[in-house]
LUMVEXFI-218913 format. One record per residue: x, y, z of N, C-alpha, C in turn; residue in three letters. Coordinates in steps of 0.2 Angstrom, whole numbers, plus 5000, padded with zeros to 4 digits. Example, Ala and Ser with C-alpha at 12.3 -4.5 7.8 and 13.67 -1.06 7.14 Angstrom:
REM residues 2
506649725039506249785039506649845039ala506449895035506849955036506450005039ser
END
This chain:
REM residues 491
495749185091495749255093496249265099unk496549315097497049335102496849365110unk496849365115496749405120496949485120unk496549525119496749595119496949625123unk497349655124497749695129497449775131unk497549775136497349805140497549915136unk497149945136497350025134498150035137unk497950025143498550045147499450005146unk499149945144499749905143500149915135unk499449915130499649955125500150025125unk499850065128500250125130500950115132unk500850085140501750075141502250065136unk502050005131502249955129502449985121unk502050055118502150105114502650145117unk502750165122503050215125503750185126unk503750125129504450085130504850075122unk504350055117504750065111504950125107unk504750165111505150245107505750235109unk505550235116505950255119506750205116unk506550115115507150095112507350135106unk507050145100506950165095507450235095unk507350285102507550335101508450325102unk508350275107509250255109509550235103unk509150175098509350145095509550185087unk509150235087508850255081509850295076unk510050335083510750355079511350305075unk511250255080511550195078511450185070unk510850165070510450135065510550185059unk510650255058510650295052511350305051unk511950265058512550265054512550215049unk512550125052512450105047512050095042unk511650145040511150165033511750195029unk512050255032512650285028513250235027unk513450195032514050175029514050085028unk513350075027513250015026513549955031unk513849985037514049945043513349915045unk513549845049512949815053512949845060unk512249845063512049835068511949805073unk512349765078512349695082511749715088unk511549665089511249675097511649655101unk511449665107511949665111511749585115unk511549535113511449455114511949435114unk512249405116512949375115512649295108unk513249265106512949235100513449165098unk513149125096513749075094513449065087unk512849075085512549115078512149155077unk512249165071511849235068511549235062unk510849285063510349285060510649355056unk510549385051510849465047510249465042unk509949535045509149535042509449605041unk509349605031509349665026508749695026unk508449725028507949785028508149845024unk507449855019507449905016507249975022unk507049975027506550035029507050045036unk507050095036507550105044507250085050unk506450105048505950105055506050025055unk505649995050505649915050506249875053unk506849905051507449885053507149895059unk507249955065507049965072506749915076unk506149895071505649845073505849775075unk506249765070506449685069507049685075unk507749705075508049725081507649715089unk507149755089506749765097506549695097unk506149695093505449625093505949565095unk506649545090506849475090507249455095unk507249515101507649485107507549425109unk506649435113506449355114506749315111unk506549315104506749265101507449235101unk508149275100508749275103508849235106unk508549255115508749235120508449165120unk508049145117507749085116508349015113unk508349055108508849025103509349005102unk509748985109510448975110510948995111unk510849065114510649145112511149135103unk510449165099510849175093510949255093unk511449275088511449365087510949395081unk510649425081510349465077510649515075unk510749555067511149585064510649635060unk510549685060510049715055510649755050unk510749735042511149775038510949815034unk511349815029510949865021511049805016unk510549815012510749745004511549765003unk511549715001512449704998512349624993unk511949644988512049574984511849534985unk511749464982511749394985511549384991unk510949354994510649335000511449265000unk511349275008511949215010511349195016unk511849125017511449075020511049105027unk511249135033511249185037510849235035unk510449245030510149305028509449295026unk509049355028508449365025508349425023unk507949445018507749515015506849555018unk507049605018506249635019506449685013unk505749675009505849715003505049735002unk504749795000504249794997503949754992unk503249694991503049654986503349674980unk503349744978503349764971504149724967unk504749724973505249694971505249634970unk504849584973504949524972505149484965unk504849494960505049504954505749504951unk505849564954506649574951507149514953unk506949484961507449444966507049394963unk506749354964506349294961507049224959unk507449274954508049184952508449184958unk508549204962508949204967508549164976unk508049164976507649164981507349084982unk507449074988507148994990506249004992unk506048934990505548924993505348915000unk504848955001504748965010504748885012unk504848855015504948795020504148775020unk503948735016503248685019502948705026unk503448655030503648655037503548725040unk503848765037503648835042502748845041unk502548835035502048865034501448845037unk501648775038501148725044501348715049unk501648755053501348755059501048795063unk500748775066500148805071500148875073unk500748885074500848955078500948995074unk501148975068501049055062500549065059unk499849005058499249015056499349055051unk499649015044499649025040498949075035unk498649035036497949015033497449085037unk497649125039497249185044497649245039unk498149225035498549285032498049315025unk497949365024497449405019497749355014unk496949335009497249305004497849334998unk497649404999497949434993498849434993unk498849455001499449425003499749365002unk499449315005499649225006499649214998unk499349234993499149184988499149214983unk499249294981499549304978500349374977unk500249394984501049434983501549394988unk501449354990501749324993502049254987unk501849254981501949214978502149234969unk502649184967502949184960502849144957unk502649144951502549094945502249014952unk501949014956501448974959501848954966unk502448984967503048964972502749014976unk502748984985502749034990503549074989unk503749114989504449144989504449174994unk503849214998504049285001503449255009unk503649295014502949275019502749355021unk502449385021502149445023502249465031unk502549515030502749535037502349595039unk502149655033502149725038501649715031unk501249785031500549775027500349845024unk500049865022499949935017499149935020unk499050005019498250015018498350105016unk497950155010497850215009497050225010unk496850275015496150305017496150375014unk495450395014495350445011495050465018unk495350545020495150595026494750665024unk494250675028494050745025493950775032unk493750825032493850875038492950895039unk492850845044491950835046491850915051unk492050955050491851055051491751065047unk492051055042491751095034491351045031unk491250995033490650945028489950985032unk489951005036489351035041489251105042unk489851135038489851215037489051225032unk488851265034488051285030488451325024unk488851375026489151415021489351365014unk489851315016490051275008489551225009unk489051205012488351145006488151205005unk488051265005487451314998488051314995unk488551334993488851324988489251284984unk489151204988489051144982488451144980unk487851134982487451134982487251184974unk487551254975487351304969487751264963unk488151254963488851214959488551174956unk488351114959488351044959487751004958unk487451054960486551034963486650954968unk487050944971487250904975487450914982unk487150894988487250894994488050894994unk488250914999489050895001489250865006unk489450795003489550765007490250715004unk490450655009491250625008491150615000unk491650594997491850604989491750504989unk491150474986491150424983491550404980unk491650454975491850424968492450484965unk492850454962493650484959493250554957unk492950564954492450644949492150654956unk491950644962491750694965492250734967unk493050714968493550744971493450834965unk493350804959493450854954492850924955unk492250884957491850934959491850954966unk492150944969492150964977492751034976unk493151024972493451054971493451124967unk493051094961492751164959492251204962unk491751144966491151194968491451244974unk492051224979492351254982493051294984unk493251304979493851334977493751394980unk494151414984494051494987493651494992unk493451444992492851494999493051435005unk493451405007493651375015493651415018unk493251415024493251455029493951485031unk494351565031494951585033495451545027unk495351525022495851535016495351545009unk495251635008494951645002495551644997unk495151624992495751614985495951544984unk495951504989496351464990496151394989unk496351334986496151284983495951234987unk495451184987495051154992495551074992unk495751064987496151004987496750994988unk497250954991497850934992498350944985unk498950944986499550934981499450894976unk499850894971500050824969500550834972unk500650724972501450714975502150734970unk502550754973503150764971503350714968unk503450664970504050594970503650574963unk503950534958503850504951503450434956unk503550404959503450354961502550344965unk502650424969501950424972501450454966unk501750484960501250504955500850444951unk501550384951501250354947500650284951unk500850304959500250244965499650284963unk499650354962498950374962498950374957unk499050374950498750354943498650294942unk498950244946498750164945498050164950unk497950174958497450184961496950204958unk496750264955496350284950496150244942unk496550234939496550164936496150124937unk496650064943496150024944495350014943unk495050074947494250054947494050064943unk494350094936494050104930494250054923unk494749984927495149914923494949854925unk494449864932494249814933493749804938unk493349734937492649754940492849724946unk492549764953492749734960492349654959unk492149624961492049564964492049544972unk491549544973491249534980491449434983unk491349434990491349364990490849314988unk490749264983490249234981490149234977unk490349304972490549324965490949284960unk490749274956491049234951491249254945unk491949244942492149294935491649304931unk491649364927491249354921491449324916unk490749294913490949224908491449264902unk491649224897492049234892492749224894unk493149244888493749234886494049284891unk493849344892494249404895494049414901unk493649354905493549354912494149374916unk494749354916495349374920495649454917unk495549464911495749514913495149574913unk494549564914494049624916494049614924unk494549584927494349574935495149564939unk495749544934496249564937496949604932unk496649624929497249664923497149714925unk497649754926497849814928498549844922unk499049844920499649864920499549814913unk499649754913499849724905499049674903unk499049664898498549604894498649544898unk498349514902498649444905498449384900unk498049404896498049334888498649344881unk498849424883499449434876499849434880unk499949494886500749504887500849574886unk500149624883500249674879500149734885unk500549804883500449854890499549864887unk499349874894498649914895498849974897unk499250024897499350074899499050124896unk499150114890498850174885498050144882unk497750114885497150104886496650144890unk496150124890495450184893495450184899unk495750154904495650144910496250194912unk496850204909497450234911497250304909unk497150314902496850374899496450394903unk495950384907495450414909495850464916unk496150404919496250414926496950474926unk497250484918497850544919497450584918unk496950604913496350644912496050664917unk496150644923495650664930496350684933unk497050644933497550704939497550764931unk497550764926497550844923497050894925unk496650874926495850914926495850934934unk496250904938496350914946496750974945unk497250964942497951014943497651094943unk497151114940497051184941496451184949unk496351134952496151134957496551134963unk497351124962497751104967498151154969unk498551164974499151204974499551174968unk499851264965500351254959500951204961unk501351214968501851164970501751114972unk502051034968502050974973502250984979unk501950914983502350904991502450834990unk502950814994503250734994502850714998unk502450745003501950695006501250745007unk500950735000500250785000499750815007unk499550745010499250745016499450785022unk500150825022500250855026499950925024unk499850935019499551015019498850985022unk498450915020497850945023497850925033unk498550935035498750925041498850995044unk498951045039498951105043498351165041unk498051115038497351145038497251185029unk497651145026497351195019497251135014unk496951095017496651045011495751025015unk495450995013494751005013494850895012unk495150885009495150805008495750785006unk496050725005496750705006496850615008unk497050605002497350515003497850515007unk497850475013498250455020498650385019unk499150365020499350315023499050295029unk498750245032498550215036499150245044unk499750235041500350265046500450325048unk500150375043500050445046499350455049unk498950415052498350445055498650465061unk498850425066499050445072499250505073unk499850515067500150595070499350645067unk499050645061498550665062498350675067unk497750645071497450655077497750675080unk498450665085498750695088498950795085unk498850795080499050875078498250905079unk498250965077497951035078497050985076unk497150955071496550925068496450865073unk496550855078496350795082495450815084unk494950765080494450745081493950785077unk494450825072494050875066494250845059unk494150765060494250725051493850655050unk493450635045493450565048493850555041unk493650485042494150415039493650365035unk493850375029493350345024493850295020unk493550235017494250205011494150245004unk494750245000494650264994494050274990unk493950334987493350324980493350274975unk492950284972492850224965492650234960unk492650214955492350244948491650224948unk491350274942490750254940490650254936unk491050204932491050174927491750134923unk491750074920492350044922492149994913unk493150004911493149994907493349934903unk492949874903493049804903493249794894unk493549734893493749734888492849714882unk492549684887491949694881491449714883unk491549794885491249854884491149894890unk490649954892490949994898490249974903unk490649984909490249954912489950004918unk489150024918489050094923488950054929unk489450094934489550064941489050134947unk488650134943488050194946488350194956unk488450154959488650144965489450154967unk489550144964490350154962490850094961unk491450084960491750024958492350034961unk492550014968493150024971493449964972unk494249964970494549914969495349964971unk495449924979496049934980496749924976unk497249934979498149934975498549914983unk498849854981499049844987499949824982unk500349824987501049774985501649844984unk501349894983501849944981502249954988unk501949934995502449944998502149925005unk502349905010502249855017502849795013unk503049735017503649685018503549665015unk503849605012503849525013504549515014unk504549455018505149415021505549345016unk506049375012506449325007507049305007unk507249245008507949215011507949185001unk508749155003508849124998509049054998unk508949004994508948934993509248894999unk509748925002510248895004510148925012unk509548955013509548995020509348935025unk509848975028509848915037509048885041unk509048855044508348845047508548915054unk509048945056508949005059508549065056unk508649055050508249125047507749095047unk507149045044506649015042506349025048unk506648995053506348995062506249075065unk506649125062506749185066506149225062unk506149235055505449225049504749195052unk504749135055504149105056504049155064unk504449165068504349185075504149275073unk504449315068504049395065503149375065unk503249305061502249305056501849305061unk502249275066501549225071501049325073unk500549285075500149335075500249365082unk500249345087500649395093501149435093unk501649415089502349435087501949515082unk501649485075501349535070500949595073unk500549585079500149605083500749655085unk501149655087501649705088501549785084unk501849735077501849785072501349845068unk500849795069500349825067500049895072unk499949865080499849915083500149965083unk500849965081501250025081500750085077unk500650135078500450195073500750215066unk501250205068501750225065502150175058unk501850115059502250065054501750045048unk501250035049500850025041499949965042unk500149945039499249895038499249835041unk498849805042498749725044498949685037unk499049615040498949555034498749505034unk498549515041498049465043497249465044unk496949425044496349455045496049465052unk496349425058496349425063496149515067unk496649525062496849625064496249665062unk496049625058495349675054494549635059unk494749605063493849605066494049635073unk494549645076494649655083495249675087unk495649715081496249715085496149785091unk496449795096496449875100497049905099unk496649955094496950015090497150065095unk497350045100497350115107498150165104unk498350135101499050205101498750225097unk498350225093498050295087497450325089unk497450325097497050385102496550425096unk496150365095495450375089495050365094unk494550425092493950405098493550355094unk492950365098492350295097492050305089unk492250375089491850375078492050365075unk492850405075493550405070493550295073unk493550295078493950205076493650175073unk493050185073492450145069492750145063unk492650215059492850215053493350205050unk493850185054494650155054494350075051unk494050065058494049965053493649965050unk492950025050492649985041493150005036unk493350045035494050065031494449995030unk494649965034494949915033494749835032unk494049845032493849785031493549795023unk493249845022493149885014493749885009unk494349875013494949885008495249845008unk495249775013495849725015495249675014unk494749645016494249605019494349565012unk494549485011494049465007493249445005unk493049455011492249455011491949535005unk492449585006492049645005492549634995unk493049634996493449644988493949574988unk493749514982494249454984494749474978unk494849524973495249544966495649604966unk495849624971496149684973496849704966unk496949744966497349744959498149744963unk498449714959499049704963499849754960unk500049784961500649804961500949804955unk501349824951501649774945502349774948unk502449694947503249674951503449634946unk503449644937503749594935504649614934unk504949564934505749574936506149654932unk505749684926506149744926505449804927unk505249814935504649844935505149934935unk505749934938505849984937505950024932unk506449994927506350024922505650044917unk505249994919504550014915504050074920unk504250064926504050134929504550194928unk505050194925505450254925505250294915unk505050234914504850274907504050274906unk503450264911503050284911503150334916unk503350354924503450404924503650474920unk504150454917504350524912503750534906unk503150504906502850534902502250554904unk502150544911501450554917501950614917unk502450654920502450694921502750744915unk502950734911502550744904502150794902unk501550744903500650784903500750814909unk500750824913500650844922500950894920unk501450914917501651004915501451024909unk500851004906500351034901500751014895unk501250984895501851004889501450934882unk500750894885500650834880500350814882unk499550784878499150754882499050694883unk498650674886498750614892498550544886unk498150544880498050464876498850474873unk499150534870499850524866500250514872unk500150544879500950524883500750444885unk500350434886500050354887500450314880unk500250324875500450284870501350294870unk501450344870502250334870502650294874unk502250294881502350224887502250184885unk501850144883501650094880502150064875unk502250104870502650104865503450074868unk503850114871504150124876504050054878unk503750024880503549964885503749884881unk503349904875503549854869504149854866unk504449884866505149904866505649844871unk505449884876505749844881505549774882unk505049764879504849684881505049644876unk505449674872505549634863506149594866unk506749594871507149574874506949544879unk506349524881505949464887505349414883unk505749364882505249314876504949304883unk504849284889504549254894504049304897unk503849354892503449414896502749394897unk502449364893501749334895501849324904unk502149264906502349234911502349284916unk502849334916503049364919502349414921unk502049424916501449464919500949454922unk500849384921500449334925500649314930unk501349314932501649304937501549364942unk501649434939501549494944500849494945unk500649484942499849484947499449424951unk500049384950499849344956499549274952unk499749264947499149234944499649174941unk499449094939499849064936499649034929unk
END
């Protein structure tokens, strides 16, 4: 375990990286537009050139790798934009869900790196280490930056007398945080109209705008209704379709076939239609800011927007809960009542991994091994502002001081993270779908989520036409079994 650092030291030490961030950051949006690189200002007799998808991460990697620089002979650090083919000089940081597509291109991470002692390997969340960090059974990728989505609700109104007699008439149910995906639905109808200073007005958040965030939370939702959590010490269910009543999400892991237009997915577009006259009529690209200004009642967060949270109008008027979960879950042989709930996180769709290719230098493996170590990672995490842990190290003890959460809110931050990350609490988390053409198979399931989502078809026919759709497209990948088993981690 790492030695903690001190409130104050953390603080500086957030304050000091804006402040680089703020110098750095104009720079940094020329070369996003014109695809020019970034130098630091080390002087160099080699060079490291790290492709980043994210401009923040970009920021990150710049600051953090100075030490490492000056260390290294002084080598130069480059942060650019993709431009094809990793070269020997290069590493990539790309969201798990891409790994898939890059895979024929991409070296296996160095043994060597992985064993030794100062990257403590073996501390990285399994789901990480052992399954999105990995391809058809090859480590490919090392985890740099990490995901987490909570669910927030605004603890004044869960204590308002006026809305519990009003769920309560509704519901015949106390009001309280949303367990389960159908409480959102009833929270929502017992409440519509009546939030304290917005009569008329909807209790629930937006849907998202983007194709991409509609389809994280149709998959989220999904999930707890495709698969049964598993706890630590938990063993598959017997039978033939033990693997996929515990890690099938997105395809059949014994055919190859879409699960898409199955009961699980059906269910879970059936609950965003049945919302929509609960919501506001307009999407927003990032929902959670309406209930940032105070017109939502409950709201899925990224882990990286709590901070500004707390710091705005709402500071110390939300707590921090993990996602809801179904009650009731659709296994291949038969349904299964999850009276308690069945919560099964979605990880992969977005935080890092770090992917060089065959022929990559021991400068990038060494530059890669010196981001993971947990001192280095310890960085990134505490930043508010950049995303989840990937270690487990982060989940018993880290000090969260830049997300100026007091002693209730913090609490609830790490059960949340141990609820949602912890092997001990979920060891089957559903993973991402990253098989090599996942975009185009997310671009023709989204066109038909949002389809239904404009009333224009309902959710088992737009379902099937995905599916359909899907079959299609896989009639030209004889290797799709594989590959499906491969995107979830599995060999």
């Amino acid at each position: 375990m790492w030695k903690a650092r001190s409130q104050m030291d953390e603080f500086l030490e957030i304050i000091n990286r804006r402040r680089f961030l703020a110098a750095s950051g104009t720079c940094l949006s020329c070369a996003g537009a014109s695809g020019n690189v970034v130098e630091s200002t080390v002087p160099a007799d080699a060079s490291v050139e790290v492709i980043a998808f994210s401009p923040v991460l970009a920021d990150w990697v710049q600051h953090i790798s100075r030490p490492w620089a000056r260390k290294n002979g002084p080598v130069k650090v480059r942060v650019g934009l993709p431009s094809g083919r990793l070269e020997k000089h290069q590493f990539t940081l790309v969201p798990p869900r891409s790994l898939g597509s890059l895979a024929s291109g991409l070296g296996k991470v160095p043994a060597s790196l992985l064993g030794r002692q100062e990257v403590a390997w073996t501390d990285v969340l399994p789901v990480w280490r052992d399954r999105l960090a990995k391809w058809r059974g090859d480590t490919l990728g090392v985890p740099v930056q990490g995901e987490i989505w909570v669910q927030v609700i605004r603890t004044d109104w869960l204590a308002d007398d006026g809305l519990q007699k009003a769920h309560q008439s509704v519901t015949g149910k106390t009001l309280k945080v949303p367990r389960l995906w159908e409480e959102w639905i009833e929270l929502g109808t017992a409440l519509k109209g009546k939030l304290p200073g917005r009569p008329g007005a909807p209790v629930l958040p937006p849907l998202p705008s983007a194709p991409e965030d509609q389809l994280r939370l149709l998959r989220q939702v999904a999930a707890c209704h495709a698969m049964e959590r598993l706890a630590a010490g938990q063993k598959l269910r017997p039978g033939r379709e033990a693997e996929n009543n515990h890690y099938a999400l997105d395809f059949d892991l014994l055919t190859g076939k879409p699960k898409v237009a199955g009961k699980a997915f059906v269910h879970a577009l059936e609950w965003m239609t049945r919302m929509a006259p609960l919501q506001p009529k307009q999407p927003e690209n990032k929902p959670w800011q309406a209930f940032a200004r105070g017109e939502s009642m409950v709201a899925l967060v990224p882990g990286s927007a709590l901070s500004a949270l707390q710091r705005g109008p709402l500071r110390d008027r939300f707590d921090i809960h993990p996602l809801p979960g179904a009650d009731k879950v659709f296994l291949e042989d038969g349904l299964l009542q999850a009276g308690q709930g069945n919560s099964i996180p979605l990880v992969g769709s977005e935080g890092a991994l770090a992917l060089a290719g065959p022929e990559a230098s021991n400068e990038v493996w060494d530059l890669v091994g010196y981001l993971i170590q947990p001192k280095t990672q310890l960085d990134l995490v505490l930043d508010p502002d950049m995303g989840g842990p990937v270690r487990e190290q982060h989940l018993q003890g880290a000090p969260w001081d830049g997300m100026q959460l007091d002693a209730r809110r913090l609490a609830q931050w790490q059960n949340a993270l141990r609820a949602t990350l912890s092997p001990a609490e979920t060891i089957n988390p559903a993973v991402a779908l990253r098989t090599p053409d996942v975009e185009k198979l997310d671009e023709l399931l989204a066109r038909q989520v949002a389809h239904c989502l404009s009333g224009k078809g309902k959710p088992a026919e737009c379902l099937q036409l995905a599916a359909d759709a899907w079959i299609e497209l896989g009639k030209a990948r004889p290797d799709r079994l594989q590959e499906v088993r491969a995107s979830a981690g599995l060999t």
